[in-house]
N, C-alpha and C positions, 0 to 999 in steps of 0.2 A: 337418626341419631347423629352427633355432632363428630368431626372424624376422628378425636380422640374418643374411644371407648372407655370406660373403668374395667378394667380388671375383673372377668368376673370370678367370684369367690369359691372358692373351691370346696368350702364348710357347711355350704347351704343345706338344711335337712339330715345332715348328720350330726354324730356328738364331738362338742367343741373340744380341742386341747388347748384348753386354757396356758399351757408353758411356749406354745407357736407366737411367731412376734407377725401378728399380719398388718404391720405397716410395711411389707415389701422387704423385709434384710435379703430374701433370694432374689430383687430387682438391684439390690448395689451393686455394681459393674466395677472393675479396673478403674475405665475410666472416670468415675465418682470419687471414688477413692482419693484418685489421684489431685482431682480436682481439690476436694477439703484439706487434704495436707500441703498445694501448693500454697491454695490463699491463709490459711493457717499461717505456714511459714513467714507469706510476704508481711501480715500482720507483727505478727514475732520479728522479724529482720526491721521492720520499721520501728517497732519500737524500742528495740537494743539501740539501734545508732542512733534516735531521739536522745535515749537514755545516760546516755555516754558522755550529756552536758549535767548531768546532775552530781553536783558536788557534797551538797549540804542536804539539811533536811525542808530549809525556806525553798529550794527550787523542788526539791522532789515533792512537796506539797500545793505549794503554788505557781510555780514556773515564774510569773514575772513578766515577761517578754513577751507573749503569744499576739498573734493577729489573731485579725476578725475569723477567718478560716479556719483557724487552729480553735478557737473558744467552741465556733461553730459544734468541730470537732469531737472535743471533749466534751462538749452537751450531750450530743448524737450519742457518741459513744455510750455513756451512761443512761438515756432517756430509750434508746433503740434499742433496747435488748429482748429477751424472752418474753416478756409481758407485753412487749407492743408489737411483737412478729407472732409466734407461738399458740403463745396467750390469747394476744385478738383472733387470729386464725378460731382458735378454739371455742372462744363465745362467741363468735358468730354459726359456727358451727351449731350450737343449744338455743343463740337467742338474734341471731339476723345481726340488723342494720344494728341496732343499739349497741354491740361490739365498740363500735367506731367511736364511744364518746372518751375513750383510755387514751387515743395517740390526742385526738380533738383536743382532751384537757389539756395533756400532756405540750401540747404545742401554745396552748393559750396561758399557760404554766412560763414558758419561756417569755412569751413574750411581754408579759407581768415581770417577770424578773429582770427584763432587759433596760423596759422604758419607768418600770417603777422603783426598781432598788439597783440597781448596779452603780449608780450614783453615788447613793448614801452607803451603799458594802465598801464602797472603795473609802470614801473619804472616811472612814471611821477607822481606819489604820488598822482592824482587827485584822485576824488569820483564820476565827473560826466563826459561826453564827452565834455559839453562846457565850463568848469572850464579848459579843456585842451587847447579850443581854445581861453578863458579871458586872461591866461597868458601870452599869445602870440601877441594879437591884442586889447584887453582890455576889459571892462565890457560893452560899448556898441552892442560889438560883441557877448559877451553871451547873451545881454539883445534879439539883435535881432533874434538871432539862438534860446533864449528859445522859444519866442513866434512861428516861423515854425515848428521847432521841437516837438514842442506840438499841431500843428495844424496834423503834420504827424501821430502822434504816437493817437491822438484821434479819426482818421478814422478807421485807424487800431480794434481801442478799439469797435467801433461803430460794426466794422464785426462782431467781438466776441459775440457782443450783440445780434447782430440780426440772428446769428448761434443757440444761446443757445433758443432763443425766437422759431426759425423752430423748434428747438429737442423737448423744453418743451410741446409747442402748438400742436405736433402731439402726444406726450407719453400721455396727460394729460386733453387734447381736449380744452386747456384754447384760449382765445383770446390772440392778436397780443401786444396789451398794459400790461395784467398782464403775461405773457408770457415774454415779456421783462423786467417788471420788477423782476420777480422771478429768471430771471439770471441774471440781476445786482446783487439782495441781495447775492445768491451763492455766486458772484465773491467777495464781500465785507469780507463775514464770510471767504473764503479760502486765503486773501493775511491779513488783518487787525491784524490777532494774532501772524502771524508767518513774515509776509515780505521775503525776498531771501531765509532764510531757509526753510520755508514753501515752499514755490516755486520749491527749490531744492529735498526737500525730497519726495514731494508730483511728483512728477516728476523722481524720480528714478523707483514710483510706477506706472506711467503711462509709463514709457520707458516700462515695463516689459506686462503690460497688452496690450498696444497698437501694442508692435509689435507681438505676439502671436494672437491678434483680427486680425490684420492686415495681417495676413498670414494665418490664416481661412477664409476671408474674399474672399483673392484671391485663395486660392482654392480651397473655394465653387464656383467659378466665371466659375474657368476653366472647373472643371468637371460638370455643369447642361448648360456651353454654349456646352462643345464640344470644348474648345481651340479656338486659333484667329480664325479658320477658322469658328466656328459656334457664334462666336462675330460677326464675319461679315455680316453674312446670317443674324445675326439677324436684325442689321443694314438695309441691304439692302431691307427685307419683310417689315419691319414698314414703308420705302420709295415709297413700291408700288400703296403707294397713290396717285395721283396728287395731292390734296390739301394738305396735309402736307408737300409734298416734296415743294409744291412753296412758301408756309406759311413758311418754313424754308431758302428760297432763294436757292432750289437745284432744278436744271433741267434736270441732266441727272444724270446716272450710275456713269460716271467719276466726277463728281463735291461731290458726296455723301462717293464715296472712299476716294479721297482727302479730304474732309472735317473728316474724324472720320480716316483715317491711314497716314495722314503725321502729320508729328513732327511741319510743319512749318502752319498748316491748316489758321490760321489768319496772316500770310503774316511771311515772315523770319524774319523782322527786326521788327515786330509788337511782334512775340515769344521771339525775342530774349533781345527785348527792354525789356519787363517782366522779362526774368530772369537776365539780368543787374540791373535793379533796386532791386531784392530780395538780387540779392549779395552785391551790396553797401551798398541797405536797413539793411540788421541786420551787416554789418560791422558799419553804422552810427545810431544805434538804442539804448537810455541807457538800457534797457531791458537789453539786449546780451551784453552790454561793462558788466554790474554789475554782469555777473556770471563769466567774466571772471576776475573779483578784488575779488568775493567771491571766491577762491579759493586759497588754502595754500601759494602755491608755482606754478613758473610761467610753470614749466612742467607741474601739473596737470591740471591747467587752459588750456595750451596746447593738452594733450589728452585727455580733456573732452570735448572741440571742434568738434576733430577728431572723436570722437566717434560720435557724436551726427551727422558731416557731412555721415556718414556712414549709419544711421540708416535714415534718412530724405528721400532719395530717393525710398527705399523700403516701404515706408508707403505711397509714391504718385502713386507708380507702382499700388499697391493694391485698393485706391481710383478709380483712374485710368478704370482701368478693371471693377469697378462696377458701373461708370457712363457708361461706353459703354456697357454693357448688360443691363442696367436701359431703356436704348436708345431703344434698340432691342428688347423691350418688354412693353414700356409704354408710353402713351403719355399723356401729361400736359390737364391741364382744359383747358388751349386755343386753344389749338391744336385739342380736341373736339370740341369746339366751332367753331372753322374754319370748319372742317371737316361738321356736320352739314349745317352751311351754306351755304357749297357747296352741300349737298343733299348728303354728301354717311353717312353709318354707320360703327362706331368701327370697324375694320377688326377682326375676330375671332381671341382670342389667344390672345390678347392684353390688360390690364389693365392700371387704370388711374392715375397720380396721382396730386397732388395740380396744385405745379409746382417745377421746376427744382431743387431749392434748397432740395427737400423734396427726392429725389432719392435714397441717403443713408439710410435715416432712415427707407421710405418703403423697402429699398432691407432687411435690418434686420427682419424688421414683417412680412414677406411675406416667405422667401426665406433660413430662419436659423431656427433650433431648438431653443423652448422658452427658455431653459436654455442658451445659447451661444447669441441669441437674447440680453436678459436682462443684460448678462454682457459687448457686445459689445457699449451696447446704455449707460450704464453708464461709460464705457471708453472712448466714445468719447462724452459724456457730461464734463466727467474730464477733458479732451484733450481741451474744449472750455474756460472752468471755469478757469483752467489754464496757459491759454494763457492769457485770458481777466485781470486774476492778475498780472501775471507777467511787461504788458502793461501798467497797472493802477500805478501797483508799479515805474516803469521806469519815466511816464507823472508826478506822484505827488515830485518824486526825483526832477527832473528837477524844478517844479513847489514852491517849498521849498525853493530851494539851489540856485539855478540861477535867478529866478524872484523875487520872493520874497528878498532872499536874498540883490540882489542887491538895490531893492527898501529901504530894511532897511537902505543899505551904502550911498544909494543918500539923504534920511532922517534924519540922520544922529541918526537913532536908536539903539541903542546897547543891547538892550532886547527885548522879548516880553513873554504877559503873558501865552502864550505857550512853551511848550517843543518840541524842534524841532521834537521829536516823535510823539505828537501830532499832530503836525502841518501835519505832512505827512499823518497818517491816516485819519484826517478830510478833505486833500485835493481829497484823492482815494474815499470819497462819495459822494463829490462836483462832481469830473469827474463823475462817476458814472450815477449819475441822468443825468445830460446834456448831456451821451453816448445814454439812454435810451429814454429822448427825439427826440434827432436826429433821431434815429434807426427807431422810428414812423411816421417823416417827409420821410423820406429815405429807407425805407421797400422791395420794390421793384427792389434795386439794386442788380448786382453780387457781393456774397459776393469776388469772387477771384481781381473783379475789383476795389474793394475798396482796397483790399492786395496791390495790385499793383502799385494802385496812393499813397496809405499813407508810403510806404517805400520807392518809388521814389522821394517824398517832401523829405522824413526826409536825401535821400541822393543827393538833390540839395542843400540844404541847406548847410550841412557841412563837406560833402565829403571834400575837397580842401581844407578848410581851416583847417581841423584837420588831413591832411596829412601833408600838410605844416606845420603846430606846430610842429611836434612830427619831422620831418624832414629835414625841409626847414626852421629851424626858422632864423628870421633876412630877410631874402630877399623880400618880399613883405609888403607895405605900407599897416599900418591896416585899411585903409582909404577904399582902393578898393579891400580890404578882406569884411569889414561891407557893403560895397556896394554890393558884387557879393552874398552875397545869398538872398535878396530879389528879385534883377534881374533876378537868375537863375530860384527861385521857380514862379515867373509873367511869366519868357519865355513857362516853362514848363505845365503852367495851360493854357495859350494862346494857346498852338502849344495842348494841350487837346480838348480844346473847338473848337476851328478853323479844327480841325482833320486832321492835317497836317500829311504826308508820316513819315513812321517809326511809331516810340514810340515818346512820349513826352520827356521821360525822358533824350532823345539824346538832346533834343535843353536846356535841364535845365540844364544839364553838360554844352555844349558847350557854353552858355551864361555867366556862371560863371564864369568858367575857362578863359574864355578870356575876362572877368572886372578885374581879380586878376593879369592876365601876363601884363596888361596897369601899372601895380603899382610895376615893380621890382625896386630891389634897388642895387646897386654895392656889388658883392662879402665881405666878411670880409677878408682881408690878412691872 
């Protein structure tokens, strides 16, 4: 055996209590403790005294001034959160290697944004991504793009939630409700003082902790599995059950390979359709446009892209590797409970833990020294806390400037007794709370599956039509522009729900794209 052990489970062949938190809450030590509230803190302190240059609502939105490092940053920040620590952990955990195509896109996301549009984001003077596409097709087109685009960027926000709510709930032994709510308030104190800056700086600090956790991470993986090849084994011994293996839909040797070492294990166009949408997703996400306007000049905003594309994929390899030895060595409350029902007991050598989502954070209490423990579990609390701002800050932009906004023009208001600074932080705890409600109706989903749908929406929506603005302007009628992204985003939640072949997010493209080509207009001479 490898000289870290697992834990063995103490539940085996008896009746489960289901109210027990067996991702380790009696492995959190002092020292753990201590650890999350220092890095917490250092987070928090960096981002107050960022914050402290923010006057207006133009810096606390777009900052203005950031270098390459600081954009870097504020990508990271927002693209490294729950879904690409947690999250991939966790599907790797159900589905192997294919995990890995969430940071992969996610990284090939960036750097599409960096070398394709931070160019034309910039030179188009706007503030938001559908003020790009207002000028082009008009205010009903932002009106309708705000409300999808806010419907995208809220699921999103909801993973974040219910990521922070798994780490709090296992560090802290709270319930699913104040759990969630504890990292709303987090998320609220780390974007509310500072906005892009804070986001940025706070995020230079996470570039640096995350990828150092992130490379102890993997390998500690490699050396107590033994390399792919004792990854595997391990895989393959927790399978030696029949009830597990059929409780997971696996029937033989070769269907268990396949499932944890092909890249494509949920179908090629099902993996691939995922990482199509992460690449669109943060090319059509305000999040990711606004680090790229907070930056000086449009090189830096260009190699803080590139950087941050570089750094994304080695922080999902790392995830990666520790949902598939989580695999190899634990199995979920139901997965007991099945097993049970079919009359066998725990196989020796095997520990338990909640469920899926919880795989990372037991691989830290279990499996790392308490000093490296407490500061990985406060970095990747940061990693969620600041995504879920970053998020919050992009949804209340839009939510200020495009809806509202426009509502004041159709009203024909010309004030209000807010300051548009106001206005934005009172909308980040409006969202907030209705992140936190949802999260508790919706508890039970994959956080990676909600990634997936909520950057697929936000890139049926205005994919096309904010390539066309910035490219194409003039040749399509804004008629069957306003029309194709409620058709694209209804094709693509239909061909979800109907579970139709491929991805969704191919028929939300192809429904769009081809409302907008019914509406061309003659060349300009």
């Amino acid at each position: 055996m490898p000289k870290y052990r697992p834990m063995l489970s103490n539940y085996a062949g008896r009746h489960h209590d289901t109210t027990h938190d067996y991702t380790g809450i009696n492995m959190v030590s002092t020292v753990h403790i201590l650890g999350v509230l220092l890095t917490v803190a250092l987070l928090l302190a960096v981002s107050w005294y960022s914050g402290r240059k923010v006057k207006d609502a133009h810096s606390f939105t777009t900052g203005g001034n950031s270098g390459s490092w600081m954009v870097c940053g504020a990508l990271l920040g927002t693209l490294a959160g729950g879904q690409s620590t947690i999250g991939t952990a966790q599907l790797a955990f159900c589905y192997g290697l294919s995990a890995w195509w969430f940071t992969i896109g996610a990284g090939l996301g960036a750097l599409v944004l960096g070398l394709f549009y931070a160019g034309p984001l910039r030179r188009s003077g706007c503030t938001t991504l559908l003020e790009v596409v207002s000028r082009e097709y008009g205010h009903k087109a932002e009106t309708v793009g705000s409300i999808l685009f806010l419907i995208g960027i809220f699921i999103s926000i909801m993973s974040q939630v219910l990521s922070s709510s798994a780490m709090i709930g296992s560090l802290f032994g709270m319930s699913t409700t104040w759990a969630s709510v504890a990292g709303a308030v987090l998320i609220m104190l780390l974007v509310l003082f500072g906005g892009i800056r804070s986001a940025g700086a706070g995020g230079i600090v996470k570039l640096i902790l995350l990828y150092l956790c992130s490379l102890a991470a993997g390998i500690v993986v490699w050396h107590i599995a033994g390399g792919l090849t004792g990854l595997g084994n391990g895989v393959d011994t927790v399978y030696h059950s029949p009830a597990l293996a059929q409780y997971n839909g696996l029937s033989d040797i070769e269907s268990i390979h396949h499932r944890y070492g092909s890249p494509f294990a949920r179908g090629f166009f099902k993996d691939m359709g995922g990482c199509l949408s992460l690449i669109l997703g943060v090319v059509c996400t305000q999040s990711y446009a606004q680090c790229i306007w907070s930056a000086a000049t449009t090189p830096k905003a260009r190699r803080g892209a590139l950087l941050c594309a570089l750094f994304m994929p080695i922080i999902g390899a790392a995830c990666t590797l520790v949902g598939i030895y989580m695999r190899g060595h634990y199995v979920t409350h139901d997965e007991l409970t099945a097993l049970q029902a079919a009359g066998e007991t725990l196989p020796q050598g095997l520990g338990v833990i909640e469920n899926s989502a919880q795989a990372f954070p037991a691989f830290i209490l279990r499996h790392l020294p308490a000093w490296l423990g407490g500061l990985m579990l406060g970095t990747m609390l940061i990693n969620i806390l600041g995504c879920g701002s970053g998020l919050s800050l992009g949804a209340a932009t839009i939510l200020v400037r495009d809806v509202y906004g426009n509502f004041k023009r159709r009203m024909g208001l010309n004030a209000s007794p807010l300051s548009q600074l106001a206005q934005t932080r009172l909308s980040i705890v409006g969202i907030l709370v209705a992140a936190v409600i949802a999260t508790l109706l919706f508890h039970s989903s994959f956080i990676n599956d909600l990634g997936f749908l909520s950057l697929g929406l936000r890139a049926v929506a205005i994919l096309f039509p904010l390539c066309f603005a910035l490219w194409c302007p003039g040749r399509f009628k804004p008629s069957r522009v306003l029309l194709s992204m409620p058709a694209g985003v209804a094709a693509m939640l239909l061909a979800n729900v109907a579970s139709l072949p491929g991805d969704a997010v191919y028929y939300g493209l192809g429904i769009s794209l081809a409302v907008i080509l019914t509406g061309r207009t003659p060349k300009h001479p």
